[in-house]
C-alpha positions as CSV (number, residue, x, y, z in Angstrom):
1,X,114.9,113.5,112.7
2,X,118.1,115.3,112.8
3,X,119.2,117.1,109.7
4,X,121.3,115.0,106.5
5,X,120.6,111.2,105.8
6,X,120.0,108.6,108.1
7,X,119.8,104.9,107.5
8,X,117.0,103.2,109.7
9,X,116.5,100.1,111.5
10,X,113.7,98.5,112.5
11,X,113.4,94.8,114.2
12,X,110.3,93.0,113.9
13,X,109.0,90.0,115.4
14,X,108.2,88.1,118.5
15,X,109.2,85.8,120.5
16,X,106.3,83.8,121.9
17,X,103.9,84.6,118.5
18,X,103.7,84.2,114.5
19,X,104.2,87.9,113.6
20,X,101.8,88.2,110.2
21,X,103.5,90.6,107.8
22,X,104.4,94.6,109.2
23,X,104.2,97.5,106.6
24,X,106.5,100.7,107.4
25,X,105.7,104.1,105.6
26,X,107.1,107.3,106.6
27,X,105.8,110.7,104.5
28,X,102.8,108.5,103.2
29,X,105.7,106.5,100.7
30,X,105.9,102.7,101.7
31,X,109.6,102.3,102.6
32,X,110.0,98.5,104.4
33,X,108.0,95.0,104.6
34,X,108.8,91.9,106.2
35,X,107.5,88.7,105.9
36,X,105.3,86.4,107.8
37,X,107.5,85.3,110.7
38,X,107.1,82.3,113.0
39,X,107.0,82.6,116.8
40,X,110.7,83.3,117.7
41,X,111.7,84.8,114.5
42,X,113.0,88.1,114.1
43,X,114.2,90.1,111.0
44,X,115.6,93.3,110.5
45,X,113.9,95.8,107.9
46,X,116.5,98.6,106.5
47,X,115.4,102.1,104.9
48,X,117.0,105.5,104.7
49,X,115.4,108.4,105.6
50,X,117.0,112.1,105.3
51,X,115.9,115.0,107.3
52,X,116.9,117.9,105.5
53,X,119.3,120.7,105.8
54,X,117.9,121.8,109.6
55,X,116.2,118.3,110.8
56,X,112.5,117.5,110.7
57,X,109.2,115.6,112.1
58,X,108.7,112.1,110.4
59,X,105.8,110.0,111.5
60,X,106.3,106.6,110.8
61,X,103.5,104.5,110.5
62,X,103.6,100.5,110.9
63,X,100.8,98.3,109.9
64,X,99.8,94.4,109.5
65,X,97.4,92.4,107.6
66,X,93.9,93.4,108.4
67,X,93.0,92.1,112.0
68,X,96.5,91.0,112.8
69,X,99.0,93.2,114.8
70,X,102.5,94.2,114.2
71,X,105.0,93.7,116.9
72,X,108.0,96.1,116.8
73,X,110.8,94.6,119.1
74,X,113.6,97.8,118.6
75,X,114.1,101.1,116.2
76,X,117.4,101.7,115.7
77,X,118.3,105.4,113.8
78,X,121.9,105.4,112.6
């Protein structure tokens, strides 16, 4: 991430599938959560994230309802 604040995008969805619910945490804090969404549905999901004075590793993680799977359509960092 490069250094100061950053506001974060992420689309979610599909557009064949239902896409169950998607859980984003970044640094182990939970940060974004959508919704069930039907097949063809999409929603954004908005977060800031800052990466210090000299930039920094994030790992984001993204996760779904036990047994059901995410689907990440774009990542936009702004």
């Amino acid at each position: 991430m490069p250094a100061g604040g950053h506001d974060v995008f992420v689309l979610v969805g599909d557009a064949t599938v239902d896409s169950h619910p998607t859980y984003i945490r970044a640094d182990t804090a939970p940060f974004a959560e959508s919704g069930h969404l039907a097949g063809g549905e999409f929603t954004w999901l908005h977060f800031a994230l800052d990466g210090g004075s000299t930039g920094r590793e994030v790992d984001l993680e993204l996760a779904s309802v036990p047994d059901e799977q995410w689907h990440l359509a774009a990542l936009l960092l702004r």
